[in-house]
PATILO-638982 format. One line per 8 residues: their letters; for each residue x, y, z of C-alpha. Coordinates in nm, 3 decimals, padded with zeros to 5 digits. Layout:
PATILO-638982
A> X,Y,Z; ... $
end
This chain:
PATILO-638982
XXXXXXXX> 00.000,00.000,00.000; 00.162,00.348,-00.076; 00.207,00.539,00.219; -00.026,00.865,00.246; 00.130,01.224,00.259; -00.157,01.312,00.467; -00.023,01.352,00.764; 00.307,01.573,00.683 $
XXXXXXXX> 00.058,01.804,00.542; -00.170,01.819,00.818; 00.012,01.763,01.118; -00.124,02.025,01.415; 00.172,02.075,01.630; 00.184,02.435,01.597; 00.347,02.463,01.249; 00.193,02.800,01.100 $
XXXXXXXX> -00.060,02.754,00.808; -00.215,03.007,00.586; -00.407,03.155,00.876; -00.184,03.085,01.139; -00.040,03.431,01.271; 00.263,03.482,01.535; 00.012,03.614,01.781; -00.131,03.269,01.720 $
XXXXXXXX> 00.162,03.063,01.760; 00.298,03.242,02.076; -00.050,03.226,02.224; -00.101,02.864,02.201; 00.276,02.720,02.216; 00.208,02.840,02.554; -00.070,02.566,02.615; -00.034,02.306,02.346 $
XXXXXXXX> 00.330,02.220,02.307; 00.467,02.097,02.018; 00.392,01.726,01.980; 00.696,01.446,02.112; 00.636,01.116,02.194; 00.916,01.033,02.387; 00.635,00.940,02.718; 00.485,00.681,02.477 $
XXXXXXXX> 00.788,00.485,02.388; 00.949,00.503,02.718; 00.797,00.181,02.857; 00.997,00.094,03.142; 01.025,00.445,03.313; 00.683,00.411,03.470; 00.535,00.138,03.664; 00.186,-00.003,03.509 $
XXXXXXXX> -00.143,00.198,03.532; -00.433,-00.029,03.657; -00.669,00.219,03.473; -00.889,00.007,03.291; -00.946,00.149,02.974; -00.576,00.169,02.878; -00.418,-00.137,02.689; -00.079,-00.280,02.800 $
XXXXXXXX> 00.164,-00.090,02.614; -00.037,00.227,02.752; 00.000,00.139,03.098; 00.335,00.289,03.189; 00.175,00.670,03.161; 00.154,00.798,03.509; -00.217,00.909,03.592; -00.062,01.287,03.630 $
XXXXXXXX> -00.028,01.256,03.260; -00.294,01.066,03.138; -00.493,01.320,03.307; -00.364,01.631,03.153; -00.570,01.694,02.826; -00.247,01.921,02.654; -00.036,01.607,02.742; -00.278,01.372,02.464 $
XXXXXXXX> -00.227,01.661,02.239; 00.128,01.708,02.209; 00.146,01.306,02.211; -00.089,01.240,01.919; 00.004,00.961,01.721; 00.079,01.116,01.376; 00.314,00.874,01.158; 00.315,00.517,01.050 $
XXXXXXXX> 00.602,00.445,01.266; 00.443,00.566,01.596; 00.114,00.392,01.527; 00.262,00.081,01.392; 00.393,00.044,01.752; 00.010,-00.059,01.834; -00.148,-00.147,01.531; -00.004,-00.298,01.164 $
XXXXXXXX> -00.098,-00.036,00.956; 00.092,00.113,00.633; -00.034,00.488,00.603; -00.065,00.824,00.835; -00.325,00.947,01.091; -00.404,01.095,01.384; -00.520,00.991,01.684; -00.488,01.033,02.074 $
XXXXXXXX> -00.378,00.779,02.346; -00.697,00.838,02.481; -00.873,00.714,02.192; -00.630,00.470,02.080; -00.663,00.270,02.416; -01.010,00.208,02.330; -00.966,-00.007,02.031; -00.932,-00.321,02.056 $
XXXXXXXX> -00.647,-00.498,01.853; -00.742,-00.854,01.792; -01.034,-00.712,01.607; -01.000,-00.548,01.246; -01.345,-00.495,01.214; -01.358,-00.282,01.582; -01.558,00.026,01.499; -01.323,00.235,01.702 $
XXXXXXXX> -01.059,00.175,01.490; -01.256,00.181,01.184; -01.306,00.599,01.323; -00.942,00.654,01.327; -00.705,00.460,01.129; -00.702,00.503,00.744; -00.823,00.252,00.536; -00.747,00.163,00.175 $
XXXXXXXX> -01.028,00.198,00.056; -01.050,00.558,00.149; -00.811,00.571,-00.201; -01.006,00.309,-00.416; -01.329,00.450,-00.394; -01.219,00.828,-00.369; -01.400,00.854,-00.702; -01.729,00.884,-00.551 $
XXXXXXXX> -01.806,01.194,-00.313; -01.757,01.560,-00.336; -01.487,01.764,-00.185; -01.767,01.973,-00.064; -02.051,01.856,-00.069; -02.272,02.063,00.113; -02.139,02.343,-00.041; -02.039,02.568,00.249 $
XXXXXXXX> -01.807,02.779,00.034; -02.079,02.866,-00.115; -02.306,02.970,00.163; -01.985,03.143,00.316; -02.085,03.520,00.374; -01.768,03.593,00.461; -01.436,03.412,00.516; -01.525,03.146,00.783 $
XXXXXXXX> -01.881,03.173,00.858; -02.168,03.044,00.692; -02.490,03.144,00.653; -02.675,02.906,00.536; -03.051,02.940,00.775; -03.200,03.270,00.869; -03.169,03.244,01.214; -02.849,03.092,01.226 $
XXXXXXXX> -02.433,03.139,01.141; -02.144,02.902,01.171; -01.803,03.026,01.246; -01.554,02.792,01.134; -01.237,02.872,01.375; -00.968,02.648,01.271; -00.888,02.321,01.119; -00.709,02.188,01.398 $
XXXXXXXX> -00.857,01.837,01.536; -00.770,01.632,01.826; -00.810,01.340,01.611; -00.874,01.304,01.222; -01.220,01.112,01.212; -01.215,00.934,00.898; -01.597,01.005,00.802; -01.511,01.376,00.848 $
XXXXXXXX> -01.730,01.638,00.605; -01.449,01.842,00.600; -01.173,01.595,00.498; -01.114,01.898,00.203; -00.908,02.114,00.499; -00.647,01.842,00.602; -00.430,01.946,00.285; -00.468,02.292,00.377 $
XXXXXXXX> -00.195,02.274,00.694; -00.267,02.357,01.040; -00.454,02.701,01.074; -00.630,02.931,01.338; -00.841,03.213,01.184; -00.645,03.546,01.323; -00.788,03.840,01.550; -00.875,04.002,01.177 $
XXXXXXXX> -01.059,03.704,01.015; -01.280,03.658,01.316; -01.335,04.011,01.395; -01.470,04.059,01.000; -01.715,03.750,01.099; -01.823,03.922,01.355; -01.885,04.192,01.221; -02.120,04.021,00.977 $
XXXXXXXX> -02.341,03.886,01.296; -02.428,04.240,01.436; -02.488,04.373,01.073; -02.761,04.087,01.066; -03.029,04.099,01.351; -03.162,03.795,01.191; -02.895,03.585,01.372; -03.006,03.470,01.673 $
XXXXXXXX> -02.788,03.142,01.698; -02.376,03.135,01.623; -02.252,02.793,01.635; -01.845,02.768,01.667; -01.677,02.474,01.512; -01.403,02.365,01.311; -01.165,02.143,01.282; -01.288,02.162,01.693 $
XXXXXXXX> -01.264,02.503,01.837; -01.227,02.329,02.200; -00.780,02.298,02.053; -00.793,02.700,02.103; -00.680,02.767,02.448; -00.910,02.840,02.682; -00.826,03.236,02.675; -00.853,03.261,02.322 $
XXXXXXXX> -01.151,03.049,02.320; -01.321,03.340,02.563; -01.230,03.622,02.425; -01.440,03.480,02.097; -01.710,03.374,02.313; -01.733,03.722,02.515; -01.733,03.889,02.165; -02.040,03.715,02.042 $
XXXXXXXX> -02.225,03.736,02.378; -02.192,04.122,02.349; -02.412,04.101,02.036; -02.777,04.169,02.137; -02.986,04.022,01.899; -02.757,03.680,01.926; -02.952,03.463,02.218; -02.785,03.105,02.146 $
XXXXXXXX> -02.408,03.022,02.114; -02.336,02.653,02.051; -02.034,02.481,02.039; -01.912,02.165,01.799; -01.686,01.944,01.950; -01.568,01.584,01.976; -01.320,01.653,02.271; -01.580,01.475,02.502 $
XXXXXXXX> -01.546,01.151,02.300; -01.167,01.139,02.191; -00.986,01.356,02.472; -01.233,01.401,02.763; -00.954,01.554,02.985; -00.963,01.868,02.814; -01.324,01.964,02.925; -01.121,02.058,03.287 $
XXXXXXXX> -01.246,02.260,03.602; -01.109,02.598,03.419; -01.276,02.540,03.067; -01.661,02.502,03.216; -01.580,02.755,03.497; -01.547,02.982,03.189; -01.816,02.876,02.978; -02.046,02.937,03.286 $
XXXXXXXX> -02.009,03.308,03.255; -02.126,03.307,02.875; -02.420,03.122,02.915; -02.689,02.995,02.745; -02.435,02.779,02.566; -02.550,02.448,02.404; -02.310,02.193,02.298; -02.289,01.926,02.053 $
XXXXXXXX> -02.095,01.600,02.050; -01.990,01.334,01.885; -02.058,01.034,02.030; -02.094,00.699,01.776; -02.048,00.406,01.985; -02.112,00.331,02.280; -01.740,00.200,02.382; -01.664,00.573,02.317 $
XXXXXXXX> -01.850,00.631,02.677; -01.597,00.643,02.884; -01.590,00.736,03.259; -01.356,00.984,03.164; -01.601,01.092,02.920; -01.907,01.065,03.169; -01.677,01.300,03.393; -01.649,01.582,03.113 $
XXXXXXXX> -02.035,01.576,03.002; -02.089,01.582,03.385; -01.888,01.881,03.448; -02.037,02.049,03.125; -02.410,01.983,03.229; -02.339,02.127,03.618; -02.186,02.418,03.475; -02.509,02.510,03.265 $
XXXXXXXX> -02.361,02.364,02.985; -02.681,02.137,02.839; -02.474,01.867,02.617; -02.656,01.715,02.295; -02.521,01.442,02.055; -02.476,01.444,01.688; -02.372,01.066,01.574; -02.269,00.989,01.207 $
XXXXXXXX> -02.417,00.646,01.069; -02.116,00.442,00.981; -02.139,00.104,00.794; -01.970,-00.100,01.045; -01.987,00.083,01.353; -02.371,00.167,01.457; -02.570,00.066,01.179; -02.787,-00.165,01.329 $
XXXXXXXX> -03.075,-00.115,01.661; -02.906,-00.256,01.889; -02.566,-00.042,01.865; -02.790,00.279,01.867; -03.045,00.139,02.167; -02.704,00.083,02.365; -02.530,00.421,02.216; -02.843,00.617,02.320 $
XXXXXXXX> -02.926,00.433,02.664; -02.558,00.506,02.772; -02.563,00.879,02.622; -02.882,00.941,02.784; -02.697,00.792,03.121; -02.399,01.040,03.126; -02.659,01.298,03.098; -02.598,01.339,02.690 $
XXXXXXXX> -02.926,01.392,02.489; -02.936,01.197,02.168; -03.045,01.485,01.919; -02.910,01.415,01.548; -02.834,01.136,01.369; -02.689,01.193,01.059; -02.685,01.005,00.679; -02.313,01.015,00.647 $
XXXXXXXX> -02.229,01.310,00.396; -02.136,01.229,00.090; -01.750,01.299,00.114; -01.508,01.210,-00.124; -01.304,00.867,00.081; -01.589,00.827,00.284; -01.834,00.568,00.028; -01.740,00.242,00.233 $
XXXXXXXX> -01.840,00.397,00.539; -02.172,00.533,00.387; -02.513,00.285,00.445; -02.776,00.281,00.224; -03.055,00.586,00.343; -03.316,00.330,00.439; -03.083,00.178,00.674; -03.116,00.478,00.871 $
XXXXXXXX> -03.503,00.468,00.878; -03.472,00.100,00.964; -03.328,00.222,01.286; -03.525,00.432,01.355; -03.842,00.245,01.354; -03.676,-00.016,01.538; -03.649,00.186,01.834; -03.988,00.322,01.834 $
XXXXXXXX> -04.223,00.176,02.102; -03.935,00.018,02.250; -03.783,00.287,02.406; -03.848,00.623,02.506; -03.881,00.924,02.272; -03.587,01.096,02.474; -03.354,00.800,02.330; -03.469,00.853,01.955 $
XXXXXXXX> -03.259,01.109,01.774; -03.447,01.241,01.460; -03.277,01.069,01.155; -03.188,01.357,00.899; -02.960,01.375,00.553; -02.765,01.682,00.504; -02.872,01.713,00.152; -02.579,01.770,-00.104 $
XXXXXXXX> -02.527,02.128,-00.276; -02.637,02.313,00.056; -02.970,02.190,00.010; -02.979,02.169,00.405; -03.123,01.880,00.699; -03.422,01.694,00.605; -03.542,01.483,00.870; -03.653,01.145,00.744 $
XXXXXXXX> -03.899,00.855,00.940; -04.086,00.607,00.883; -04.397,00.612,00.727; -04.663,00.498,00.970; -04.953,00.708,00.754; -05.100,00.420,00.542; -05.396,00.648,00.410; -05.583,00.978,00.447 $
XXXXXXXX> -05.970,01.132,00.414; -06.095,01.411,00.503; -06.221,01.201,00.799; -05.976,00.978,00.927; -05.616,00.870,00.896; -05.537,00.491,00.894; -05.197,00.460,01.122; -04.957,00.150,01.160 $
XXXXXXXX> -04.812,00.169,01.497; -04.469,00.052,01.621; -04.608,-00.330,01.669; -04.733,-00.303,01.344; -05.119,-00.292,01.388; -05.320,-00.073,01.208; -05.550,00.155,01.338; -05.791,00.463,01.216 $
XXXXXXXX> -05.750,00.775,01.381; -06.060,01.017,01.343; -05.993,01.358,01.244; -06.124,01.670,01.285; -06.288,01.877,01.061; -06.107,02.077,00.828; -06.183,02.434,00.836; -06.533,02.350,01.028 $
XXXXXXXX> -06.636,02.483,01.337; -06.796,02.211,01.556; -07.159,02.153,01.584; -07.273,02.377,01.822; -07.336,02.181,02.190; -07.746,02.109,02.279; -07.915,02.268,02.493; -07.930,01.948,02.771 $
XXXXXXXX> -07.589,01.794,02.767; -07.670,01.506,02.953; -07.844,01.355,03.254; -07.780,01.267,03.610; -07.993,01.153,03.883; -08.303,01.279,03.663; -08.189,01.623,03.693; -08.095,01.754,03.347 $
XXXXXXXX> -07.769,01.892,03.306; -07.715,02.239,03.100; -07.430,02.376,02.974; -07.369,02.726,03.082; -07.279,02.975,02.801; -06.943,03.031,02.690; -06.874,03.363,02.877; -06.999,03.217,03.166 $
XXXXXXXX> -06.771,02.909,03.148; -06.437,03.050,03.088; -06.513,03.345,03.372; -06.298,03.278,03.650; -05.963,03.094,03.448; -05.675,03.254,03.452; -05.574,03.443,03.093; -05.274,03.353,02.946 $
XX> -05.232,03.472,02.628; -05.423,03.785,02.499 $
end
């Protein structure tokens, strides 16, 4: 297999890219050093962890470390030698400890693994996809935010990733070289948001805006909470999944002074729920921080009821909301991950009537050329009249539903509504009903 250039292009240890300014680099060599894996291969400097989600040859990193989220980021594994360590593997990724010590290496089918390492076919069938295929650059208003919904703007603040998810929508960026949008690029985006009252929601993403240091990350969140008209800020982030250690005591002791702030993960399986990543959407969620989930359906990984009833049952258990889950886009290296769309439905309906509704995200495709999310179910209307609608139901019986008249007012009430004891019963005019209840809307 020929080895990919991927990685030497899109390596994030600091190296400036097109956007990447000095202020940049000084800011953040301060926080996320540059990357060195000399802690990995030193095995016999450490005595063994008895952490259980860490594999043998990850044993020997003292719980000080393993602890420290800017520790997983400068030791990202980022070249075939480094990975080849753990797993036989002939091309280049990225990927942190954290999230390496959850696959499991017997198995070459795990659907961790199938997240984060490369695959061949990611070159064989490269012919199918789009670069971009829901056509942000097009719906970019100005450089780095998108405007695709009235009510609603996405800031994209950098391509830098934790980890370089191999169903990514914006695979198109890792050639680009690691960049941070500079104090100018972000101030013109902002810019943009007051000029349009319409916005009422700015989502931040990336890459994953959660690699900016905390600092920078505020000053970019106090900015947009100073806009009047803007009531929601979300966040987009898959830290909580592949490097839970950086959602620390200072990063949601900021985030609760900029509230109401939503944010969306990226949960997919549920060996990705952690305790260290029940520990981060706990600290999120008591810091006002509501947490929702966004998963990806991946051929492989979750595309069957029972991996989403046990996905959802754990999110819902570390406090996560199921909210989205997505058709895989249709991104150029990403067809053998893609499932047929009724796969999705299929899902869907099998979770119906067998669990809750709060355990059921709403199946949607982000349609291709920035057509935007359609949500997609199954279709339990099996005919309509005027009268009546004839329903299947979850156990698959059918049933007719009476309904109301269109455009008619009722048939006005008689006079005697009914009788009890022998005394008639009248009903009392409508004034006279709704006298003493309380008025709530005018």
């Amino acid at each position: 297999m020929k080895t990919s250039s991927v990685a030497s292009r899109t390596q994030v240890t600091l190296r400036p890219g097109r956007h990447y300014t000095e202020s940049c680099r000084k800011t953040e060599a301060a926080e996320e050093p540059p990357s060195t894996s000399a802690v990995l291969n030193n095995a016999e400097e450490e005595p063994p962890s008895k952490t259980a989600t860490r594999y043998k040859r990850l044993g020997h990193i003292p719980d000080n470390l393993w602890n420290d989220w800017r520790w997983h980021f400068r030791n990202r594994i980022t070249t075939v030698e480094q990975l080849s360590q753990f797993i036989p593997l002939s091309s280049e990724d990225s990927v942190t400890p954290h999230y390496l010590s959850l696959i499991d290496l017997n198995d070459p089918d795990d659907p961790i693994r199938k997240q984060a390492i490369p695959s061949i076919q990611e070159m064989t069938m490269s012919a199918l996809g789009m670069e971009d295929p829901l056509e942000e650059k097009k719906d970019s208003a100005v450089p780095g935010l998108v405007h695709r919904y009235p009510d609603r703007a996405l800031m994209v603040l950098t391509n830098i990733c934790p980890m370089l998810c191999r169903h990514c929508t914006r695979k198109r960026e890792w050639r680009n070289g690691a960049w941070v949008r500079n104090d100018a690029e972000i101030q013109v985006m902002l810019d943009y948001v007051r000029r349009h009252k319409e916005v009422r929601d700015v989502i931040i993403s990336g890459g994953d805006p959660l690699t900016l240091s905390t600092r920078r990350l505020e000053g970019i969140l106090s900015k947009i909470r100073a806009i009047e008209h803007v009531e929601i800020i979300r966040i987009g982030t898959r830290f909580p999944v592949v490097l839970p250690q950086r959602i620390d005591a200072e990063l949601c002791n900021m985030l609760s002074k900029y509230g109401p702030i939503w944010l969306n993960t990226h949960f997919n399986h549920v060996r990705e729920i952690t305790p260290e990543a029940a520990v981060a959407c706990d600290r999120l969620v008591r810091s006002g921080v509501p947490v929702n989930n966004q998963t990806v359906l991946l051929r492989g990984v979750n595309d069957s009821v029972e991996a989403q009833m046990a996905l959802c049952h754990g999110l819902l258990r570390i406090k996560v909301r199921p909210y989205y889950l997505f058709q895989c886009d249709e991104v150029q290296g990403t067809e053998h991950l893609r499932t047929p769309v009724e796969v999705g439905i299929k899902v869907i309906e099998g979770m119906r009537g067998h669990t809750s509704g709060l355990a059921i995200p709403t199946f949607v495709v982000d349609l291709s050329h920035g057509g935007g999310k359609v949500p997609l179910q199954p279709n339990y209307v099996l005919s309509e009249t005027e009268d009546e609608l004839v329903l299947r139901n979850y156990e698959g019986r059918v049933l007719h539903y009476r309904n109301p008249g269109r455009g008619k007012s009722p048939e006005p009430a008689a006079e005697v509504a009914g009788v009890s004891g022998g005394i008639a019963l009248k009903l009392a005019p409508e004034g006279e009903r709704n006298a003493d209840r309380v008025i709530v809307r005018p």
